[in-house]
C-alpha positions in Angstrom: -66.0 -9.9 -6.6 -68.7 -8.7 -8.8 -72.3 -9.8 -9.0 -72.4 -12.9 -7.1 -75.5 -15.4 -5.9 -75.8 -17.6 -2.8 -78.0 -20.7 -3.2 -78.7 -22.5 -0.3 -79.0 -26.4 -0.2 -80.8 -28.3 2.8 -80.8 -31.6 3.4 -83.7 -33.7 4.4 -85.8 -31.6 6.0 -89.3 -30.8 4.6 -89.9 -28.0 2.3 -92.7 -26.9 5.3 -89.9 -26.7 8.5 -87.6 -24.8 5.6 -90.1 -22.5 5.0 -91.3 -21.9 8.8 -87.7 -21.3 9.6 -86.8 -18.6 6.7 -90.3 -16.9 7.3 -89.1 -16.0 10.6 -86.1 -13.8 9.8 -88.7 -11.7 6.9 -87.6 -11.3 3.1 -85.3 -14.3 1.7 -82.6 -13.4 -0.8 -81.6 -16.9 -1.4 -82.6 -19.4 -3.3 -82.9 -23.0 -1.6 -82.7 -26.3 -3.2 -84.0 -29.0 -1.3 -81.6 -32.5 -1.4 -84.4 -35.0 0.3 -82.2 -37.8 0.1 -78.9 -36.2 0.4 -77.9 -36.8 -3.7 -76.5 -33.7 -4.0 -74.5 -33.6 -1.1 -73.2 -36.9 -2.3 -72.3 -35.8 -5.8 -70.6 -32.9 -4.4 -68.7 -34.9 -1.5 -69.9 -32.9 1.2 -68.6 -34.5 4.6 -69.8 -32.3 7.0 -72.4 -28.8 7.3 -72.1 -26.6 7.2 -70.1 -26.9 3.9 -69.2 -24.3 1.2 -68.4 -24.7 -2.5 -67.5 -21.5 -4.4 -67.9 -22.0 -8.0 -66.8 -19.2 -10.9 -68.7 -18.1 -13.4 -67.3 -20.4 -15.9 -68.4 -23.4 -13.6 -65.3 -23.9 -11.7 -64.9 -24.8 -8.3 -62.8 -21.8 -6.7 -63.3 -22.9 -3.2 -64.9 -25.8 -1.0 -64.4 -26.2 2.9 -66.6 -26.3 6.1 -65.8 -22.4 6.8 -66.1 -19.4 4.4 -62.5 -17.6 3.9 -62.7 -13.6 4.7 -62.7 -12.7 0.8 -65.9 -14.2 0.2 
């Protein structure tokens, strides 16, 4: 897989506590969207976290599921 980019998404929980929690493990690669009210997560019919959705460069979904298969 070439160049590839996480991005995180929380659900409601503060954009303080998220920052608190990632300062403690240093430097953070990822980039975090915050889903207050859980919209996102709705629009992409996430039932249950964590969750993962893979999506290509041309904006396909590749892969979604509560576990991450080995080739990612």
């Amino acid at each position: 897989m070439d160049a590839s980019r996480v991005i995180l998404v929380n659900i409601g929980e503060k954009k303080e506590e998220i920052e608190s929690f990632l300062n403690r493990f240093g430097s953070n690669p990822f980039t975090v969207l915050l889903d207050y009210e859980g919209a996102l997560a709705s629009d992409c019919k996430v039932i249950g976290i964590p969750s993962f959705i893979i999506i290509d460069r041309d904006g396909r979904v590749e892969f979604e599921g509560n576990y991450l298969p080995r080739r990612y």
